[in-house]
DSSP file (Angstrom, degrees, kcal/mol; ACC not computed):
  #  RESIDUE AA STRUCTURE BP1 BP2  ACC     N-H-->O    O-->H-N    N-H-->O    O-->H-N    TCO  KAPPA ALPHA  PHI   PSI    X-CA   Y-CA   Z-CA
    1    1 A X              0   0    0      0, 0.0    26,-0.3     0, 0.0     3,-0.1   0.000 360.0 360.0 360.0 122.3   13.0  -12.6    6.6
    2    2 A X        -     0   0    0     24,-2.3     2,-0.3     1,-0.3    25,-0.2   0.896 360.0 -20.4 -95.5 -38.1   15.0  -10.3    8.7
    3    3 A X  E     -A   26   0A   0     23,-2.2    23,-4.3     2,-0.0     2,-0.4  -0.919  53.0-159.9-166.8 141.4   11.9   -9.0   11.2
    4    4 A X  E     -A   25   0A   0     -2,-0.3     2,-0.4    21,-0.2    21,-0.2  -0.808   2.3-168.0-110.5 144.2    8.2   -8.9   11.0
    5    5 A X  E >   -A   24   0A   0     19,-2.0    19,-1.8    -2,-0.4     3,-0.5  -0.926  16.7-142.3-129.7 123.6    5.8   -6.5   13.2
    6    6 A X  E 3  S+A   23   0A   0     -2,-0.4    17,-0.3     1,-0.2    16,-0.1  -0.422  91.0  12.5 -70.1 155.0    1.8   -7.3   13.2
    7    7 A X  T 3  S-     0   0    0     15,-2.4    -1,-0.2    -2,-0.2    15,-0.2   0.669  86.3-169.7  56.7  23.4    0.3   -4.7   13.2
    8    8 A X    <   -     0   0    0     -3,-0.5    13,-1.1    13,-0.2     2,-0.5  -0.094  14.1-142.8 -87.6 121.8    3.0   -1.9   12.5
    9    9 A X  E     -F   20   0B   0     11,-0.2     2,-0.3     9,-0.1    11,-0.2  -0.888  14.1-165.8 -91.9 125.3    2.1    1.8   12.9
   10   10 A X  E     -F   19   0B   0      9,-3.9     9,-3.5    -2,-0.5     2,-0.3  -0.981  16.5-140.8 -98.0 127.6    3.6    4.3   10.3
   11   11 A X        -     0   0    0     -2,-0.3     4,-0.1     7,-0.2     7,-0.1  -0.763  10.5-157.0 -86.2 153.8    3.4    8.0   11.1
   12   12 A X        -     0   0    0     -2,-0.3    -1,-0.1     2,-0.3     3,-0.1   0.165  38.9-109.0-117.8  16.2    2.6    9.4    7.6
   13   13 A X  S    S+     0   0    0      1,-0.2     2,-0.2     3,-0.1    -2,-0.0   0.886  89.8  90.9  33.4  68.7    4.1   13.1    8.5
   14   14 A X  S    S-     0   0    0      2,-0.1    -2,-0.3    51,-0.0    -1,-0.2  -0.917  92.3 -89.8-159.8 155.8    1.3   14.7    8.7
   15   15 A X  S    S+     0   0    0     -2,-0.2     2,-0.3    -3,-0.1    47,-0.1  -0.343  87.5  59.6 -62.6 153.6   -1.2   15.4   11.8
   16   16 A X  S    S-     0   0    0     46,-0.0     2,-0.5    -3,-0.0    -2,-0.1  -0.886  97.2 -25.2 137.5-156.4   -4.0   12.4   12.1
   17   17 A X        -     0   0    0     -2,-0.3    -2,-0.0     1,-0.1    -5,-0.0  -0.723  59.4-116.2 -70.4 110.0   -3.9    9.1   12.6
   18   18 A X        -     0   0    0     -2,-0.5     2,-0.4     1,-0.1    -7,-0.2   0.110  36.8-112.9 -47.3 171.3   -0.7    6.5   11.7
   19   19 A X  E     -F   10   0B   0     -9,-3.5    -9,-3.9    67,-0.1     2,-0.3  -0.960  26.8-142.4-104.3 149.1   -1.4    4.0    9.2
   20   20 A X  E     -F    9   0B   0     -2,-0.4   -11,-0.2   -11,-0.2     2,-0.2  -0.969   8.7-147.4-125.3 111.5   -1.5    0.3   10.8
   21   21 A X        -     0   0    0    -13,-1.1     3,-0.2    -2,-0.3   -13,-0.2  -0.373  18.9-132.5 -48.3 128.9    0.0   -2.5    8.4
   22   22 A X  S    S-     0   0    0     16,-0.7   -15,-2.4     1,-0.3     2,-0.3   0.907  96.0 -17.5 -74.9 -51.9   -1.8   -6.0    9.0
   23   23 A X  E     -AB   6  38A   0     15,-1.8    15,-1.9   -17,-0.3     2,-0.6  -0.914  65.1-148.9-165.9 150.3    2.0   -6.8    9.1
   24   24 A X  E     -AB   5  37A   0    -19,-1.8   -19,-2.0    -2,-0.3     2,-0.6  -0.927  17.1-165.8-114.8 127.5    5.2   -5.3    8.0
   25   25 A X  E     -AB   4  36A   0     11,-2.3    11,-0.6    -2,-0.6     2,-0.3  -0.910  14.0-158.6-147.4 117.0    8.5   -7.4    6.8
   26   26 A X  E     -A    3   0A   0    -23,-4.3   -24,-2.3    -2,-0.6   -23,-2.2  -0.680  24.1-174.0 -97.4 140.9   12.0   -6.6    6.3
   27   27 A X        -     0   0    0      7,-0.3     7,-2.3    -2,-0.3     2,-0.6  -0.841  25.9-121.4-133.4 153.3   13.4   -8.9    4.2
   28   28 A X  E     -G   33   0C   0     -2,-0.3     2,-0.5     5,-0.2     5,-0.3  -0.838  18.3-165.8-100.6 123.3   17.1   -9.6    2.9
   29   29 A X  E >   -G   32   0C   0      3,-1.0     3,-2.7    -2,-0.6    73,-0.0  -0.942  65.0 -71.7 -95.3 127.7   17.5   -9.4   -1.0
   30   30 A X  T 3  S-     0   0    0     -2,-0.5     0, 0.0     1,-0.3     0, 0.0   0.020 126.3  -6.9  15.5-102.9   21.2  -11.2   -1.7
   31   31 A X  T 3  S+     0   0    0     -3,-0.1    -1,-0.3     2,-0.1     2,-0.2  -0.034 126.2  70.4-109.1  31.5   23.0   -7.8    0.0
   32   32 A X  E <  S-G   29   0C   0     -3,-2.7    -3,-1.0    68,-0.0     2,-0.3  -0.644  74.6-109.0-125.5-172.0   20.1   -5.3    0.5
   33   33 A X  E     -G   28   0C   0     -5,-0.3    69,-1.1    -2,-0.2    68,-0.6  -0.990  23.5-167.9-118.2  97.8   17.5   -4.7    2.3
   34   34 A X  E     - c   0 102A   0     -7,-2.3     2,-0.3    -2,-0.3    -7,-0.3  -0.299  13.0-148.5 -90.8-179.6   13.6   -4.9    1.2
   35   35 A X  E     - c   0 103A   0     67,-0.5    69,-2.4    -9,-0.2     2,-0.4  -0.925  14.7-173.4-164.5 128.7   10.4   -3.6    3.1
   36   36 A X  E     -Bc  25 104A   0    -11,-0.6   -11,-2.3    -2,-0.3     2,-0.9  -0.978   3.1-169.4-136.1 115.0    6.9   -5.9    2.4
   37   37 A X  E     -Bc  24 105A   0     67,-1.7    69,-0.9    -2,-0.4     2,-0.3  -0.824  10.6-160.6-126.5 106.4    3.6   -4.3    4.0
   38   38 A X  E     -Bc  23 106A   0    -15,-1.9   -15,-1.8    -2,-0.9   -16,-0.7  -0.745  12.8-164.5 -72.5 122.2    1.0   -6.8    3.7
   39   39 A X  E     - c   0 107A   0     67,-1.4    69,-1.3    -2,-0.3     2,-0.3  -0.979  15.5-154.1-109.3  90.5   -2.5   -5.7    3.9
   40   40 A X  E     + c   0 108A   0     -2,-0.4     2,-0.4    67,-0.2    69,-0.2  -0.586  19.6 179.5 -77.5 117.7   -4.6   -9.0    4.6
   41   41 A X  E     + c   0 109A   0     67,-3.8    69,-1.6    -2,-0.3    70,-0.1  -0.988  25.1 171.4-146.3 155.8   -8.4   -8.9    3.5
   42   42 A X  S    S-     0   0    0     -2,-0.4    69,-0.1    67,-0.2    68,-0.1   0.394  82.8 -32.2-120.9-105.4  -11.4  -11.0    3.4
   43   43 A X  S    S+     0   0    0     67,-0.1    68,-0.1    66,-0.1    -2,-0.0   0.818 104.0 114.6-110.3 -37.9  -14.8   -9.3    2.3
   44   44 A X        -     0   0    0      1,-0.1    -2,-0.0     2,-0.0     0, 0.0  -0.046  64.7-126.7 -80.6 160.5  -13.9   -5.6    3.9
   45   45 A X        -     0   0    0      1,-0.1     2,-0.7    -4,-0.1     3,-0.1   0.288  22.7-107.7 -67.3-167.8  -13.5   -2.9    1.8
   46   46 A X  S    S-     0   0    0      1,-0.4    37,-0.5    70,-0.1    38,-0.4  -0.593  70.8-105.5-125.7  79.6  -10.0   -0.4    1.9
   47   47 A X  S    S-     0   0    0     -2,-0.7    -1,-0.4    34,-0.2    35,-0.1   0.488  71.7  -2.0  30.4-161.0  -12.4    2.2    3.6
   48   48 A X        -     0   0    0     33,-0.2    34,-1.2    34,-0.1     5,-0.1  -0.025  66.0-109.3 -93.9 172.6  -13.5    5.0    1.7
   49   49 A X  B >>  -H   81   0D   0     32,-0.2     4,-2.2     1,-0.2     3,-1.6  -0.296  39.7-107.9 -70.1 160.4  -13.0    6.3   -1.5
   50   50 A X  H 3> S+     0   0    0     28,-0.8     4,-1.5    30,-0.6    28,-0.2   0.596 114.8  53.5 -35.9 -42.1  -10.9    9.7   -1.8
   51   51 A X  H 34 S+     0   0    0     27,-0.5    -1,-0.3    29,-0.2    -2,-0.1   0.154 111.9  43.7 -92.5  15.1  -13.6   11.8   -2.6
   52   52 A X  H <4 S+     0   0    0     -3,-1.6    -2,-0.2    26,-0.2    -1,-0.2   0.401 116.4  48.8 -51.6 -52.0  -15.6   10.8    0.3
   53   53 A X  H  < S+     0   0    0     -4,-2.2     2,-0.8     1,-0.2    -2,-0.2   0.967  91.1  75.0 -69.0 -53.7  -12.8   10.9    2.6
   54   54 A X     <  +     0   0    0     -4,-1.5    -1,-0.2     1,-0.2     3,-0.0  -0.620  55.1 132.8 -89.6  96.3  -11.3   14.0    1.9
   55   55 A X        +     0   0    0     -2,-0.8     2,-0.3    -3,-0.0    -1,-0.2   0.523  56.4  61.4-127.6 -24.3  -13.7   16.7    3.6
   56   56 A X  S  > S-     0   0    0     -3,-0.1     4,-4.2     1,-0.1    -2,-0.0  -0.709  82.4-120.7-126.2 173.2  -11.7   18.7    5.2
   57   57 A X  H  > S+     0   0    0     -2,-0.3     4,-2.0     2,-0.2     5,-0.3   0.968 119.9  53.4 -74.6 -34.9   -8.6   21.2    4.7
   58   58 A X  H  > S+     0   0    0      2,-0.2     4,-2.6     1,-0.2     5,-0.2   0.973 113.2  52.7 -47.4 -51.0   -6.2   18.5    7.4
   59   59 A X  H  > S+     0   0    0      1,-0.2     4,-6.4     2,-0.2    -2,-0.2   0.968 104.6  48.9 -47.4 -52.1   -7.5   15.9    4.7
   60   60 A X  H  X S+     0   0    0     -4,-4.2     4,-1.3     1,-0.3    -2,-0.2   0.929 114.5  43.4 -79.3 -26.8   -6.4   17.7    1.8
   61   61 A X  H  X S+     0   0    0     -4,-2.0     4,-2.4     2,-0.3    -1,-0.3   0.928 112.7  52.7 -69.6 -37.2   -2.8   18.3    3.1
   62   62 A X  H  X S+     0   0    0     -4,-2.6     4,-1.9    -5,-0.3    -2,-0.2   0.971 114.6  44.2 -45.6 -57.8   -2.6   14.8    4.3
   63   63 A X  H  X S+     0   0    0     -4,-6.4     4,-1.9     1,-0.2     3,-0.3   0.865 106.7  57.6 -62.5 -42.5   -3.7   13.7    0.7
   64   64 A X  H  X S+     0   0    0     -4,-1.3     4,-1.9     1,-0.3    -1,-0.2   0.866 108.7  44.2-110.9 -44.3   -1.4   15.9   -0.9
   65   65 A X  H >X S+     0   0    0     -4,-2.4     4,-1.5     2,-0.2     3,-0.5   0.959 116.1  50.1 -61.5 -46.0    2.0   14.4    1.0
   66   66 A X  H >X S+     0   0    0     -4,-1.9     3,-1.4    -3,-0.3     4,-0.7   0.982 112.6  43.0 -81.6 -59.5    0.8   10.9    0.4
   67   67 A X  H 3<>S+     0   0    0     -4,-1.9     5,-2.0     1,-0.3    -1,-0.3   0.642 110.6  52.2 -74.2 -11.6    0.3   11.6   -2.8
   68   68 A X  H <<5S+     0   0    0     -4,-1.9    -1,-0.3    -3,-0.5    -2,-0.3   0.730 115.2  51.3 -58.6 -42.3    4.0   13.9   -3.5
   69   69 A X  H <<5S+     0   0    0     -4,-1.5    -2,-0.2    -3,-1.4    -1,-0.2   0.397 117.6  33.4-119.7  -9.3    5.7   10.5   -1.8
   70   70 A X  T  <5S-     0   0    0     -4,-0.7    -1,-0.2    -3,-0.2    -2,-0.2   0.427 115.4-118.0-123.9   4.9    3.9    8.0   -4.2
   71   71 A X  T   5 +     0   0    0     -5,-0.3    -3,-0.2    -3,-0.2     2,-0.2   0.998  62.5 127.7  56.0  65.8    3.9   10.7   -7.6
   72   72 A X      < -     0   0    0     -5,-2.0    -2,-0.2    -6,-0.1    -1,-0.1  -0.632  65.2-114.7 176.7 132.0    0.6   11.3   -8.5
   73   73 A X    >   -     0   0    0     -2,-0.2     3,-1.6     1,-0.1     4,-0.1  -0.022  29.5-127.4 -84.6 124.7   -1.2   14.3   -9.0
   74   74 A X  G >  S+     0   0    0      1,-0.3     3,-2.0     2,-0.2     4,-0.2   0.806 102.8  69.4 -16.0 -65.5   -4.0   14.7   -6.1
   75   75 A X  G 3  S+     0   0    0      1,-0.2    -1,-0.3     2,-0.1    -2,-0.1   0.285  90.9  56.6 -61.5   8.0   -6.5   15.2   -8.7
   76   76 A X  G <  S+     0   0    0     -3,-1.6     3,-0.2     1,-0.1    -1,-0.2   0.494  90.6  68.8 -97.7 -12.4   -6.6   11.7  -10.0
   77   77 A X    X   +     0   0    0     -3,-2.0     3,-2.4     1,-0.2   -27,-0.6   0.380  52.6 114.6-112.1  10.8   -7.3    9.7   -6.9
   78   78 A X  T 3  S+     0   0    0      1,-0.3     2,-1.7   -28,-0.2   -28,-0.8   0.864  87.0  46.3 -30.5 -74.7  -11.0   10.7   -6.3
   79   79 A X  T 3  S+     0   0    0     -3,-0.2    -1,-0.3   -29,-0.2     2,-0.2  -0.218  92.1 104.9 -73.1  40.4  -11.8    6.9   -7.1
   80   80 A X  S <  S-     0   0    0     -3,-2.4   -30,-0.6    -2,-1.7     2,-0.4  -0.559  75.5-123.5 -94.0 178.1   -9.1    5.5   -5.0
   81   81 A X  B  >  -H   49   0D   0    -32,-0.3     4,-0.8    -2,-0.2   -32,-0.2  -0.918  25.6-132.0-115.5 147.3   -9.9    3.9   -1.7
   82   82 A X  H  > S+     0   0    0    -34,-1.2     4,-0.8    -2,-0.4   -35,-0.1   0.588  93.4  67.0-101.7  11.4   -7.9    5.7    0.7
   83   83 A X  H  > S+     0   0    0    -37,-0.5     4,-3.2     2,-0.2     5,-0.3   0.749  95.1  57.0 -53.3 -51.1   -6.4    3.1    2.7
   84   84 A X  H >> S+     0   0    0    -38,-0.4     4,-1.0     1,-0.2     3,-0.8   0.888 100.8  59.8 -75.5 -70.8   -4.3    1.9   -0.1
   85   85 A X  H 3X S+     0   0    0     -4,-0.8     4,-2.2     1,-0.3    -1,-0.2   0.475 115.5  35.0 -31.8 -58.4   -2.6    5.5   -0.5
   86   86 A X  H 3X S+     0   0    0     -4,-0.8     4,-2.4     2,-0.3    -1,-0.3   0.863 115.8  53.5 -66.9 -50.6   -1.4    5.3    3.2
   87   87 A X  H <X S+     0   0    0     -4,-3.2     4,-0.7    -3,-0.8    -2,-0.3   0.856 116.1  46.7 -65.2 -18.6   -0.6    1.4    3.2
   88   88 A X  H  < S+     0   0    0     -4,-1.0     3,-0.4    -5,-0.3    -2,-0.3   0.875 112.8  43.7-105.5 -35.0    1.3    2.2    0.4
   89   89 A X  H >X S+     0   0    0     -4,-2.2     4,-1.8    -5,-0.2     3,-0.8   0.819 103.5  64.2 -77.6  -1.0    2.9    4.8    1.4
   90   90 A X  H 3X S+     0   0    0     -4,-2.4     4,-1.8     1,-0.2    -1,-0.2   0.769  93.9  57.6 -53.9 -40.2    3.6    3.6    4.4
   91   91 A X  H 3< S+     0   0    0     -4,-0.7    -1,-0.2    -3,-0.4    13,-0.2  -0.285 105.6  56.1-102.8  20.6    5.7    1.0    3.2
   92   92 A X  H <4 S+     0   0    0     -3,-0.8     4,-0.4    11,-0.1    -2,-0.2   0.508 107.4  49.2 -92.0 -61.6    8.0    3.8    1.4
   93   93 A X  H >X S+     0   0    0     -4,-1.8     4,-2.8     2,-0.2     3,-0.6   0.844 110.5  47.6 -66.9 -43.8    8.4    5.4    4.4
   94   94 A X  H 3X S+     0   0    0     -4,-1.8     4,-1.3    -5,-0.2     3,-0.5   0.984 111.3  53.4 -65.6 -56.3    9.5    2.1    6.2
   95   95 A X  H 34>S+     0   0    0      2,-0.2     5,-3.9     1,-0.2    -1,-0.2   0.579 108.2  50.8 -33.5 -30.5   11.8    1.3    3.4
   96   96 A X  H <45S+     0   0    0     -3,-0.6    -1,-0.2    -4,-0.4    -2,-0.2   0.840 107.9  53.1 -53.4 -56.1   13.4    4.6    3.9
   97   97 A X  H  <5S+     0   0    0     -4,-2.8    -2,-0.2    -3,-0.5    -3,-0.1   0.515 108.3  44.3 -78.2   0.0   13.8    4.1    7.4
   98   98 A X  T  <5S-     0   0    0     -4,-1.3    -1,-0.2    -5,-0.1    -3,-0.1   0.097 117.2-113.4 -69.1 -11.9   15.6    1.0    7.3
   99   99 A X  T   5 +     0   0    0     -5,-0.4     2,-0.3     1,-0.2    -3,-0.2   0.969  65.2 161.5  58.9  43.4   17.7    2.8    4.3
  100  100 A X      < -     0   0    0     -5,-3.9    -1,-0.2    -6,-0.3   -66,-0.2  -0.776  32.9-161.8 -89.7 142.4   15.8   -0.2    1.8
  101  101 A X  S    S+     0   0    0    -68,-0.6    46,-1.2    -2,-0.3     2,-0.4   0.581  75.9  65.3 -95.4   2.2   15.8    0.7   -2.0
  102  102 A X  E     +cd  34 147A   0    -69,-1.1   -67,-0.5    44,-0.2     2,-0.3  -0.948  58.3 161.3-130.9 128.1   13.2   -1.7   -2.5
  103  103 A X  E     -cd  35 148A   0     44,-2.2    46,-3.9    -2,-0.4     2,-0.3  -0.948   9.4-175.0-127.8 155.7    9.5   -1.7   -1.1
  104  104 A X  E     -c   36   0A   0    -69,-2.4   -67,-1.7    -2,-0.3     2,-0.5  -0.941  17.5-146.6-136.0 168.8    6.1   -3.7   -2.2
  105  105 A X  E     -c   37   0A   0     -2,-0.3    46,-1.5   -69,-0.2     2,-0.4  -0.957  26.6-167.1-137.0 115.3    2.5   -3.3   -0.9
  106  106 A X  E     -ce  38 151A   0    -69,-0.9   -67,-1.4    -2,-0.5     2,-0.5  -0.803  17.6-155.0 -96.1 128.7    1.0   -6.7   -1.0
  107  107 A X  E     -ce  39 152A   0     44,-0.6    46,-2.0    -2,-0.4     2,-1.0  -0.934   6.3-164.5-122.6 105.3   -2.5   -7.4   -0.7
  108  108 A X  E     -ce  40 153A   0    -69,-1.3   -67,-3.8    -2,-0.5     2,-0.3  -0.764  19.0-172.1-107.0 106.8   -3.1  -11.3    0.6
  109  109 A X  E     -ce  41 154A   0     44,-3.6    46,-3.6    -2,-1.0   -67,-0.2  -0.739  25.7-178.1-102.3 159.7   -6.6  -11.6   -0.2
  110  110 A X        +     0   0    0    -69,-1.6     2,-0.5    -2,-0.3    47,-0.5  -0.303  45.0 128.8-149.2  45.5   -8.6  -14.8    1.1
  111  111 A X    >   -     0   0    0      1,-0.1     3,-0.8   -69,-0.1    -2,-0.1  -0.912  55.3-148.7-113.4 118.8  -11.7  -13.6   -0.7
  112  112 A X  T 3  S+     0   0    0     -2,-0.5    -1,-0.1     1,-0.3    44,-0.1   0.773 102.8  40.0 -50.3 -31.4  -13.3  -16.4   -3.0
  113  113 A X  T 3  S-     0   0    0     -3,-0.0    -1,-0.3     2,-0.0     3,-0.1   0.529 107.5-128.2 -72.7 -28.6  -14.5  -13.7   -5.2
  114  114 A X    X   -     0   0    0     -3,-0.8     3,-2.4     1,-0.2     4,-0.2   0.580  41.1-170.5  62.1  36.3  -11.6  -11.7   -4.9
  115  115 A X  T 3   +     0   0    0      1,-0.2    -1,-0.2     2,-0.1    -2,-0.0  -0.413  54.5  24.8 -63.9 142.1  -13.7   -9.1   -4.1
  116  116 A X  T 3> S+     0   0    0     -2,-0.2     4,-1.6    -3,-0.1    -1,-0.2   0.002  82.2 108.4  34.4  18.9  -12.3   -5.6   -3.9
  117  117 A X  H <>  +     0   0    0     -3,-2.4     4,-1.7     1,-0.2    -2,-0.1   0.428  67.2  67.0 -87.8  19.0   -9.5   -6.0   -6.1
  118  118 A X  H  > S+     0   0    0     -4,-0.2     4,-2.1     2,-0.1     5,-0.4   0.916 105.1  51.4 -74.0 -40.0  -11.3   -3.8   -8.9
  119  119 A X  H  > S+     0   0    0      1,-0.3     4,-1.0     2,-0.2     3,-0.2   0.851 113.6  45.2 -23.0 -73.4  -10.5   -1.1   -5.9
  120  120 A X  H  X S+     0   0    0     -4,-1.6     4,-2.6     1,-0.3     5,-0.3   0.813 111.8  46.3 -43.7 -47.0   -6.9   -2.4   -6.0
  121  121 A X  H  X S+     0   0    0     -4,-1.7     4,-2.5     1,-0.2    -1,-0.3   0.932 108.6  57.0 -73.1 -18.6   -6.4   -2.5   -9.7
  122  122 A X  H  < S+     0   0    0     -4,-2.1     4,-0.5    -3,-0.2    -1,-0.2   0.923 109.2  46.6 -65.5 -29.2   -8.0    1.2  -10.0
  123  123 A X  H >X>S+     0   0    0     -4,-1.0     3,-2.8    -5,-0.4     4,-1.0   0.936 114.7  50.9 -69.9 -58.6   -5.1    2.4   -7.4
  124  124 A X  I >X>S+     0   0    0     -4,-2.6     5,-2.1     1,-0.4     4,-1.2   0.853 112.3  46.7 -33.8 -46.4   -2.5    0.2   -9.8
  125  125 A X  I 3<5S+     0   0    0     -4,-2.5    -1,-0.4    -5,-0.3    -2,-0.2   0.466 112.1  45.6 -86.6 -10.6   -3.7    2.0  -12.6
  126  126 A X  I <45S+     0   0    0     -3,-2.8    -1,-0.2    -4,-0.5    -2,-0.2   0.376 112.9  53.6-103.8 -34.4   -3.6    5.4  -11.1
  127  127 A X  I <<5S-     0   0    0     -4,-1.0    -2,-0.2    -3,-1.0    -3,-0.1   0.456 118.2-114.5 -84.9 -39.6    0.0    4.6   -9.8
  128  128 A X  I  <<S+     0   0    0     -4,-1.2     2,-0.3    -5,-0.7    -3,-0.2   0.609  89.7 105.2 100.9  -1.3    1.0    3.6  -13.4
  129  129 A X      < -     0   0    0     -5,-2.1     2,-0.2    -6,-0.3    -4,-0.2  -0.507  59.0-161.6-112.8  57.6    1.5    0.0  -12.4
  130  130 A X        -     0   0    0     -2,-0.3     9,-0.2    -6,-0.2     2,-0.2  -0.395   9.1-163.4 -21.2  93.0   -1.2   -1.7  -13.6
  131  131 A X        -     0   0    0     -2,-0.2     2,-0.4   -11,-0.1    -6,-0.1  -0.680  23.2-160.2-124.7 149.2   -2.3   -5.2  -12.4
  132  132 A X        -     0   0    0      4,-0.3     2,-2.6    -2,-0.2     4,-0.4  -0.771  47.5-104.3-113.0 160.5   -4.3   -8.6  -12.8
  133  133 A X  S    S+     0   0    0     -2,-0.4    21,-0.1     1,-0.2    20,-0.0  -0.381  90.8 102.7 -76.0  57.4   -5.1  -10.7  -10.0
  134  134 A X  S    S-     0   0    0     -2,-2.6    -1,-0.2     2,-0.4     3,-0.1   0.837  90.5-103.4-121.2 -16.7   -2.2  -13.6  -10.8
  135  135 A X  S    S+     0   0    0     17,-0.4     2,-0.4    -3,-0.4    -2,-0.1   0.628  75.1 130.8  72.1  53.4    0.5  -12.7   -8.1
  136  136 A X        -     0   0    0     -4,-0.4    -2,-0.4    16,-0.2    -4,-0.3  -0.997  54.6-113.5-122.0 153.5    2.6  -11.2   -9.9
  137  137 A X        -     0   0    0     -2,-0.4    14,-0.2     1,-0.2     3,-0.1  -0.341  29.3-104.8 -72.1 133.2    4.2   -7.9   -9.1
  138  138 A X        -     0   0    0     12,-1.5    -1,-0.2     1,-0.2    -7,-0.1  -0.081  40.8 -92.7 -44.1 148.4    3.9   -4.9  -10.8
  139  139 A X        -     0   0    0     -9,-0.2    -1,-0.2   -11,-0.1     9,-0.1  -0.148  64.0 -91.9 -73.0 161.5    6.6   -3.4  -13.0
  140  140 A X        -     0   0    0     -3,-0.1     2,-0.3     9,-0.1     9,-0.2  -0.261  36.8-169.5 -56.6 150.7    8.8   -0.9  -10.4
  141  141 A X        -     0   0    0      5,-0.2     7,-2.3    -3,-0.1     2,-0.5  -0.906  24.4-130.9-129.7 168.1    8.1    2.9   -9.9
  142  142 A X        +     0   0    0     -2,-0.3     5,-0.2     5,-0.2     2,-0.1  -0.898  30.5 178.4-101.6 169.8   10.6    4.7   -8.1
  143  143 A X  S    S-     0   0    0     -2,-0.5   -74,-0.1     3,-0.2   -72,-0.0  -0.678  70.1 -19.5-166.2  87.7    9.0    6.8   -5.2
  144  144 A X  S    S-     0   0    0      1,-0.1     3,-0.1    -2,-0.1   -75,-0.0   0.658 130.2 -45.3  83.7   9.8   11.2    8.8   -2.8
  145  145 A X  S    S+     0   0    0      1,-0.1     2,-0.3   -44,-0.0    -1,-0.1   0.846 119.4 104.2 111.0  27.1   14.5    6.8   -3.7
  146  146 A X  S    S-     0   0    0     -5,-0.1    -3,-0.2   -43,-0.0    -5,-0.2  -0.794  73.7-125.8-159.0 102.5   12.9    3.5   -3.4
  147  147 A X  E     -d  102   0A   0    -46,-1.2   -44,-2.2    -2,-0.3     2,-0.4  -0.364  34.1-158.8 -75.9 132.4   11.7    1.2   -6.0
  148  148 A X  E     -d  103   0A   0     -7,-2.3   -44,-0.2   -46,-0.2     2,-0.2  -0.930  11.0-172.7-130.3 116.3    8.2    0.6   -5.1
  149  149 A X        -     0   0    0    -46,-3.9     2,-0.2    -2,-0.4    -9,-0.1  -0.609  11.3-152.9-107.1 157.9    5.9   -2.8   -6.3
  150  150 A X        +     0   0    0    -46,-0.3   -12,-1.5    -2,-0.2     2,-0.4  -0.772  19.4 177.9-120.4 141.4    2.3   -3.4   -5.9
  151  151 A X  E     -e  106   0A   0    -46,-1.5   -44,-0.6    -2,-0.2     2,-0.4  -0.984  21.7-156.4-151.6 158.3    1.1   -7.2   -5.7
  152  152 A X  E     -e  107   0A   0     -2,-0.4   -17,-0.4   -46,-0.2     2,-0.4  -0.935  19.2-176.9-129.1  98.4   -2.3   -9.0   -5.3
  153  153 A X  E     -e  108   0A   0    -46,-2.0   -44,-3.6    -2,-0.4     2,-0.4  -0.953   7.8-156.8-100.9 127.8   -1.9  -12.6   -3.8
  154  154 A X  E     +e  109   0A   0     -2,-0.4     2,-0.2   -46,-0.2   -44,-0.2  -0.934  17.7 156.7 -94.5 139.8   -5.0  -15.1   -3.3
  155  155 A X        -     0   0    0    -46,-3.6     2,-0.2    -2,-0.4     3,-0.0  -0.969  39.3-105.7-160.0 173.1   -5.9  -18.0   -1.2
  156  156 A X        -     0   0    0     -2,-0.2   -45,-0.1     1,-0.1   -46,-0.1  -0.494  35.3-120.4-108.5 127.6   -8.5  -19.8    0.2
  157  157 A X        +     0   0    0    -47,-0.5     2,-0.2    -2,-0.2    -1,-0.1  -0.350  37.5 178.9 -65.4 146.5   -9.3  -19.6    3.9
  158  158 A X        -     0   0    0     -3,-0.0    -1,-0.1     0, 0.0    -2,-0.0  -0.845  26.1-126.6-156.3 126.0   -9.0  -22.8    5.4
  159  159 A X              0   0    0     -2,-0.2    -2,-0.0     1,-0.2     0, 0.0  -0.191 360.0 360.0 -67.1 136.3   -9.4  -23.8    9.0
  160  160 A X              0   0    0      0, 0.0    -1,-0.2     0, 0.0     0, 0.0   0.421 360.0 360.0-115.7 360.0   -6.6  -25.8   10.7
């Protein structure tokens, strides 16, 4: 680990709101540079789905950059949640600005059920990266110069 931030604001170059990473971590691969934006969840959802969200014409440009920076066509992500679009790109954009070729979007769930990772695998599958709930990472896409993984880790909350 070369530096962590909690809480990490990305601006997503567009007007609205940043996205904020549960935590963001640059990491050293042998002589590069990685970028790991962990999304941490217990029972809440990753807010609402795409076609919900996206109500207004500010919406649809916002969606349309996140979805040009992660390469995939607007009109597929109706059944996304729209949190994972921004946490994942977000953690593109940090990887950029640290001049990392490699980013992942990690999801550290501590949900018994693993509940909302059909959410997660619908984005994977939308993304082209397809996933089960085993921790392992999704095959690479590149996205803006940057080969870009997906992952789903569980483990059981436990009070210290």
């Amino acid at each position: 680990m070369v530096d962590g931030f909690f809480e990490r604001e990305v601006e997503l170059g567009s007007p609205g709101r940043n996205s904020q990473t549960d935590l963001m971590v640059v990491v050293g691969l042998s002589n590069e540079l990685a970028v790991i934006a962990v999304e941490g969840k217990v029972e809440e959802s990753f807010a609402e789905l795409v076609s919900d969200w996206n109500n207004t014409p500010g919406k649809q440009r916002r969606l349309e950059i996140l979805c040009a920076s992660l390469g995939i066509p607007p009109a597929q992500v109706g059944s996304v949640r729209y949190q994972l679009l921004h946490r994942a790109a977000s953690a593109i954009y940090e990887a950029n600005r640290y001049r990392a070729r490699h980013a992942l979007m990690l999801v550290h769930s501590f949900s018994p059920t693993h509940r909302w990772f059909e959410d997660f695998a619908t984005f994977s599958c939308v993304m082209g990266q397809p996933l089960q709930p085993t921790g392992v990472c999704s095959v690479a896409k590149i996205c803006e110069g940057v080969s870009f993984r997906l992952a789903w880790a569980a483990d059981a909350c436990r009070i210290i």
